[in-house]
C-alpha positions as protocol buffer text, in pm:
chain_id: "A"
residue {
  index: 1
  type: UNK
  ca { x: 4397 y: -3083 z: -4106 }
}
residue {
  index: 2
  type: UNK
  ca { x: 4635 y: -3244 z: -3878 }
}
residue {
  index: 3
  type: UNK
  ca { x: 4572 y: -3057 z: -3528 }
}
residue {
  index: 4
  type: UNK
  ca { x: 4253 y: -3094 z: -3313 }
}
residue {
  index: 5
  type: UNK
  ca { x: 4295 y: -2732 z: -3331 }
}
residue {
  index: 6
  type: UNK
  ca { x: 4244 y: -2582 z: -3604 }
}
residue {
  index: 7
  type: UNK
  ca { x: 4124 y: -2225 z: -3709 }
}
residue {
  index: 8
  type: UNK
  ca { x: 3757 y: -2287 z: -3917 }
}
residue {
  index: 9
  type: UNK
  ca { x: 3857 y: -2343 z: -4302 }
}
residue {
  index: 10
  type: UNK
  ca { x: 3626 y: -1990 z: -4385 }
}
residue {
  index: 11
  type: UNK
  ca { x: 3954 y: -1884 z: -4607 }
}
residue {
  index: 12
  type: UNK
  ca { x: 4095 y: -2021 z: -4892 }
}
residue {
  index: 13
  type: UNK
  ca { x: 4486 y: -1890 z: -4946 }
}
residue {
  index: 14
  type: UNK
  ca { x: 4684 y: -1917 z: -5300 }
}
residue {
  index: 15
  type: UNK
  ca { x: 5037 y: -2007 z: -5247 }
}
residue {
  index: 16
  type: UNK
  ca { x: 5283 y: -1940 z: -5512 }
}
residue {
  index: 17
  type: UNK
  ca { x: 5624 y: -2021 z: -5574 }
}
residue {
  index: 18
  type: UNK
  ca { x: 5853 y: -2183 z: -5763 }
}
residue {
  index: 19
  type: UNK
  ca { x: 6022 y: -2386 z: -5503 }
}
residue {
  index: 20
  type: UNK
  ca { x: 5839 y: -2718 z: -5473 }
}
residue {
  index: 21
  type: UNK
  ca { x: 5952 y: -2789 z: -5109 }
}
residue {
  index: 22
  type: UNK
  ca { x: 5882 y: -2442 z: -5000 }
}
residue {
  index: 23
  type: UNK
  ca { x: 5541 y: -2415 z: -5203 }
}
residue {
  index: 24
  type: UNK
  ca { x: 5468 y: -2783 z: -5023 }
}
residue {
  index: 25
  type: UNK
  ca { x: 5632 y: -2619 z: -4673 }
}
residue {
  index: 26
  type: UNK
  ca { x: 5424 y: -2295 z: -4671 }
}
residue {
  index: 27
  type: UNK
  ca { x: 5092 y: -2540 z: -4826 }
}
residue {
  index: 28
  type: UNK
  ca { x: 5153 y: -2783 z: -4493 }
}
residue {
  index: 29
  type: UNK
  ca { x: 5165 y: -2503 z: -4266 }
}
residue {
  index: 30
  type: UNK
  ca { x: 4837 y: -2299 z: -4377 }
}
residue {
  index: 31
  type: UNK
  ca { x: 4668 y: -2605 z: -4423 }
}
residue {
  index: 32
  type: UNK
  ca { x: 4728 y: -2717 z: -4050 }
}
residue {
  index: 33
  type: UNK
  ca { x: 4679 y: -2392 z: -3957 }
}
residue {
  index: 34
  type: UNK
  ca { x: 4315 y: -2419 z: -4075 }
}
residue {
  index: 35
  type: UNK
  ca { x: 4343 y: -2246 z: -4405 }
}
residue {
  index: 36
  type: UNK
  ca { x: 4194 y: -2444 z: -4778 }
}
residue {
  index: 37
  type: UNK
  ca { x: 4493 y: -2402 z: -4956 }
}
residue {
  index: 38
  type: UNK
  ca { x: 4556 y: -2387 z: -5331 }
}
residue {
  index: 39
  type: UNK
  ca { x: 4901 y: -2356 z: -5474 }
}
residue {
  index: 40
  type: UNK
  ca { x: 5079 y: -2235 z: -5853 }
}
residue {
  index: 41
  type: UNK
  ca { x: 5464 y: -2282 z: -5914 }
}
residue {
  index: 42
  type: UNK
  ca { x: 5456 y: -1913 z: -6107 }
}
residue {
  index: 43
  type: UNK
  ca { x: 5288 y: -1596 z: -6117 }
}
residue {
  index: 44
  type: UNK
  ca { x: 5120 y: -1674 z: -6456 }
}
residue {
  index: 45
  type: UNK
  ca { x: 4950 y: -2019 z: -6347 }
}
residue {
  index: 46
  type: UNK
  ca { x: 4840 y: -1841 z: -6033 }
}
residue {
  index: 47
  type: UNK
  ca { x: 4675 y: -1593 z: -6284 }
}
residue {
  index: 48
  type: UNK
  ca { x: 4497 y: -1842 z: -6430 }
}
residue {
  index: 49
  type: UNK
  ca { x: 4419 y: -2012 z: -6099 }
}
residue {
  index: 50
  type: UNK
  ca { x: 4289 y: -1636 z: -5984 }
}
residue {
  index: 51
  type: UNK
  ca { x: 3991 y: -1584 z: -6305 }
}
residue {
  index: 52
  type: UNK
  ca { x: 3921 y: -1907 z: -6239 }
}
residue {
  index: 53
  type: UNK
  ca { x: 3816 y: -1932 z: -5845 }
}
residue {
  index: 54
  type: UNK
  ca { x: 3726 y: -1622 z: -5918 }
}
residue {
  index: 55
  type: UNK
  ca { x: 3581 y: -1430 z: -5587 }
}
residue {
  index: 56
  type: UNK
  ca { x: 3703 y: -1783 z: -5366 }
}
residue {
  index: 57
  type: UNK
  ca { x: 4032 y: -1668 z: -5297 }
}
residue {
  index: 58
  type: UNK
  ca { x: 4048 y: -1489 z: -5007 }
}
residue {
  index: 59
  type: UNK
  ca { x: 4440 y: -1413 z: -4975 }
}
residue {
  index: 60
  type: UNK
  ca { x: 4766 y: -1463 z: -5183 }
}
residue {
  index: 61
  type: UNK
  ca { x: 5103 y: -1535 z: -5057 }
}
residue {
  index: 62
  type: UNK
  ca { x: 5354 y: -1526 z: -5366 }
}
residue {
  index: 63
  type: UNK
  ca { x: 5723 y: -1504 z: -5397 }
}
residue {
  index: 64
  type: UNK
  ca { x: 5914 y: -1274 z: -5556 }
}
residue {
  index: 65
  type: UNK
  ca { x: 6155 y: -1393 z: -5817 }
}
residue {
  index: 66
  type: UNK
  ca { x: 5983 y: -1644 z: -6012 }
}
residue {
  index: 67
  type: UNK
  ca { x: 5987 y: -1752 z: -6397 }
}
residue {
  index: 68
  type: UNK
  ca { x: 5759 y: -1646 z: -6652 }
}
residue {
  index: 69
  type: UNK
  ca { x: 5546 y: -1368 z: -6435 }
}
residue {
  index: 70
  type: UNK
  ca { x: 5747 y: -1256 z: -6130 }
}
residue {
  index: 71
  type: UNK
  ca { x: 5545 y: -1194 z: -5767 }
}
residue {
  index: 72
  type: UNK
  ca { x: 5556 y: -796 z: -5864 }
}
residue {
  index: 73
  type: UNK
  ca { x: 5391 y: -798 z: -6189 }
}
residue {
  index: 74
  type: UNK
  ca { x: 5121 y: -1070 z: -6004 }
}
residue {
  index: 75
  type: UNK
  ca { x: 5065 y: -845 z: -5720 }
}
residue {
  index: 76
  type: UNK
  ca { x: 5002 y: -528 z: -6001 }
}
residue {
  index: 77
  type: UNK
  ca { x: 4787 y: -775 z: -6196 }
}
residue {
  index: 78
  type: UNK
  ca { x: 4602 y: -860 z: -5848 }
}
residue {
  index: 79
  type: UNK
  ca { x: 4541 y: -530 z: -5753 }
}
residue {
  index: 80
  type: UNK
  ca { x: 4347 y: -425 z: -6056 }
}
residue {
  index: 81
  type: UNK
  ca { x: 4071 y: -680 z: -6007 }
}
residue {
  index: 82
  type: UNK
  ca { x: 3753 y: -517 z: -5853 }
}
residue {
  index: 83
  type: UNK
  ca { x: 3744 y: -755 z: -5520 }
}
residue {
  index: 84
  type: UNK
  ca { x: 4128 y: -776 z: -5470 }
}
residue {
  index: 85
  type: UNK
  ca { x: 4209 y: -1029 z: -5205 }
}
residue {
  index: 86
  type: UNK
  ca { x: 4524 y: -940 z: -4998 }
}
residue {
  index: 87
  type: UNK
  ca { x: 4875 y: -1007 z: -5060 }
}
residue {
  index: 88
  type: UNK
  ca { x: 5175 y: -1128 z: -4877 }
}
residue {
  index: 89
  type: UNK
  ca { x: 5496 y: -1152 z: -5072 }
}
residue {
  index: 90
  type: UNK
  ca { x: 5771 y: -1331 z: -4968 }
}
residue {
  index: 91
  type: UNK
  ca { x: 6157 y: -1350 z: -5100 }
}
residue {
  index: 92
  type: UNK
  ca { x: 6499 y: -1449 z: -4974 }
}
residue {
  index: 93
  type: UNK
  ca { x: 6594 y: -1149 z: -5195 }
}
residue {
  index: 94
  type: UNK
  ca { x: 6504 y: -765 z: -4978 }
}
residue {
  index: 95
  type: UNK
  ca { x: 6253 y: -617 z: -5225 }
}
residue {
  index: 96
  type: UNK
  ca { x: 6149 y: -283 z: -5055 }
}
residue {
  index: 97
  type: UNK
  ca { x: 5995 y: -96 z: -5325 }
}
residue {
  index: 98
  type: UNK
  ca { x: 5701 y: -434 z: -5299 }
}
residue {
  index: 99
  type: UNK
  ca { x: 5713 y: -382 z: -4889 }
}
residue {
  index: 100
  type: UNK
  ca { x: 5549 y: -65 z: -4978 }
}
residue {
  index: 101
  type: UNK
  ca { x: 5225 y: -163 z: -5070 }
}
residue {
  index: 102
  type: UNK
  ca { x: 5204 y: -510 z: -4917 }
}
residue {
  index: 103
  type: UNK
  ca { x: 5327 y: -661 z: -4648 }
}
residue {
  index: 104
  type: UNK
  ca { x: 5656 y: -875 z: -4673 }
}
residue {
  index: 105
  type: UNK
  ca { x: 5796 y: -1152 z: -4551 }
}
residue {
  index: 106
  type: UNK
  ca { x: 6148 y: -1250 z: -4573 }
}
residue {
  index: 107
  type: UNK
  ca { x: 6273 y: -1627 z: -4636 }
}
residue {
  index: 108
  type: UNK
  ca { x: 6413 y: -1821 z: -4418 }
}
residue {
  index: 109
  type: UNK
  ca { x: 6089 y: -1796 z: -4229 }
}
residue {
  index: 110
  type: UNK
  ca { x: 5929 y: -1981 z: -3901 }
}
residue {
  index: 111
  type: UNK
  ca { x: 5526 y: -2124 z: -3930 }
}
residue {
  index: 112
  type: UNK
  ca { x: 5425 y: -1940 z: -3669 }
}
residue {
  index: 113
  type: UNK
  ca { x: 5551 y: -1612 z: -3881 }
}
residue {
  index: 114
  type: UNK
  ca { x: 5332 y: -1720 z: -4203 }
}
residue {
  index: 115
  type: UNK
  ca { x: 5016 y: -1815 z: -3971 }
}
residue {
  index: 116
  type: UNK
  ca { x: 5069 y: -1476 z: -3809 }
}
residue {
  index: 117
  type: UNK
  ca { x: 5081 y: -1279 z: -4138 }
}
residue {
  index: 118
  type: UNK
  ca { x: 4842 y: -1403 z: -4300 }
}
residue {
  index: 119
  type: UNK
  ca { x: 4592 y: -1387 z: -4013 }
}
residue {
  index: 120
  type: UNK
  ca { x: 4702 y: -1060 z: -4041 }
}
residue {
  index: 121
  type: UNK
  ca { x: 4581 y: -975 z: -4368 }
}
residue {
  index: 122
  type: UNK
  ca { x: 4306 y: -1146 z: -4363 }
}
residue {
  index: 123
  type: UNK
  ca { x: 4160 y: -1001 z: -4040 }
}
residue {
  index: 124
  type: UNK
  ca { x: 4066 y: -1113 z: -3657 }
}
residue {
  index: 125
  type: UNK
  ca { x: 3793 y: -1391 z: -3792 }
}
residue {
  index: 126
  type: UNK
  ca { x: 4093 y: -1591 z: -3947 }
}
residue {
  index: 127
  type: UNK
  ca { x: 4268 y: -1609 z: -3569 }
}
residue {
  index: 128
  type: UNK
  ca { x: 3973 y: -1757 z: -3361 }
}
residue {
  index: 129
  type: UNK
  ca { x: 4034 y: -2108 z: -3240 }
}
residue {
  index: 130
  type: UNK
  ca { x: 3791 y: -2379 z: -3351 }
}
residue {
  index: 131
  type: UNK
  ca { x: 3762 y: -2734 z: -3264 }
}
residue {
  index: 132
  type: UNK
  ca { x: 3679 y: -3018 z: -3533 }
}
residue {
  index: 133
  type: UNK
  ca { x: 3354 y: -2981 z: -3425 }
}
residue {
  index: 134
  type: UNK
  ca { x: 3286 y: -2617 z: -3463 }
}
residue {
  index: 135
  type: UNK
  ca { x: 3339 y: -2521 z: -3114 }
}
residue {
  index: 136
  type: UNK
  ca { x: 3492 y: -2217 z: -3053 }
}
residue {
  index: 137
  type: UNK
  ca { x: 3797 y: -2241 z: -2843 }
}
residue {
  index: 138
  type: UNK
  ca { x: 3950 y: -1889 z: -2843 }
}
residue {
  index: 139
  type: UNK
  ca { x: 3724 y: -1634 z: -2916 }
}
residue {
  index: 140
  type: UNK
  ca { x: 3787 y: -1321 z: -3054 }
}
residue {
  index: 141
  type: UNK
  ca { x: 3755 y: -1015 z: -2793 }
}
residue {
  index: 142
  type: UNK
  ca { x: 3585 y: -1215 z: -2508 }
}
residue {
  index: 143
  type: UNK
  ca { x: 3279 y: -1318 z: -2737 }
}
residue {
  index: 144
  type: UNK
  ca { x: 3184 y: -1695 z: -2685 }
}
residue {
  index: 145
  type: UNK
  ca { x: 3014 y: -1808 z: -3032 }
}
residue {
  index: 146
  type: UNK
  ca { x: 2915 y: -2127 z: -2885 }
}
């Protein structure tokens, strides 16, 4: 992690897309955001990745369009395991039928936007401020955890 501040690495995020420099952009950002990141360059390597961190993975942010298993089929697949994590799908392409059951968001994109989604999903422990040595720095709702 590159900034002194940095949310505590508690979540580990699965990036997947088919675009190297955005897989590598939206790894970068997460990852200085606080997040462990993991990444797959399609929907069926980010399968495999899934049954085997089995129960680690704690959100997924996947395009849409990709080769061999598309974003949609992944989030179907996703949503049939017993501890689904969350899902964020993202696509230069406007996909509402997915927006319905996750939330979306559209490429081009700013960090700040990705950080604030996937905070989102992932609930109000992923947005509380830590230091590099565990020192809480924003705290959620007023509560210092120092």
């Amino acid at each position: 992690m590159n900034s002194p501040n940095h949310r505590l690495s508690l979540f580990t995020v699965l990036v997947v897309d088919d675009d190297d420099l955005l897989r590598w952009f939206m790894t970068q950002v997460l990852e200085d955001g606080g997040y462990r990141v993991i990444s797959a360059e399609n929907g069926r390597v980010a399968w495999e990745l899934l049954w085997r961190e089995v129960g680690s993975i704690d959100a997924v942010v996947t395009d849409v369009v990709m080769p061999e298993m598309n974003g949609v089929e992944l989030a179907a697949r996703i949503a049939a395991l017993p501890d689904a994590p969350p899902l964020v799908l993202v696509s230069a392409e406007p996909y509402p039928y997915a927006v319905q059951d996750h939330p979306f968001l559209p490429k081009p994109f700013q960090p700040e936007q990705l950080l604030t989604i996937v905070g989102g999903v992932l609930g109000p422990w992923s947005t509380a401020r830590w230091d590099r040595g565990g020192h809480c720095l924003a705290p959620l709702n007023g509560v210092n955890w120092n």
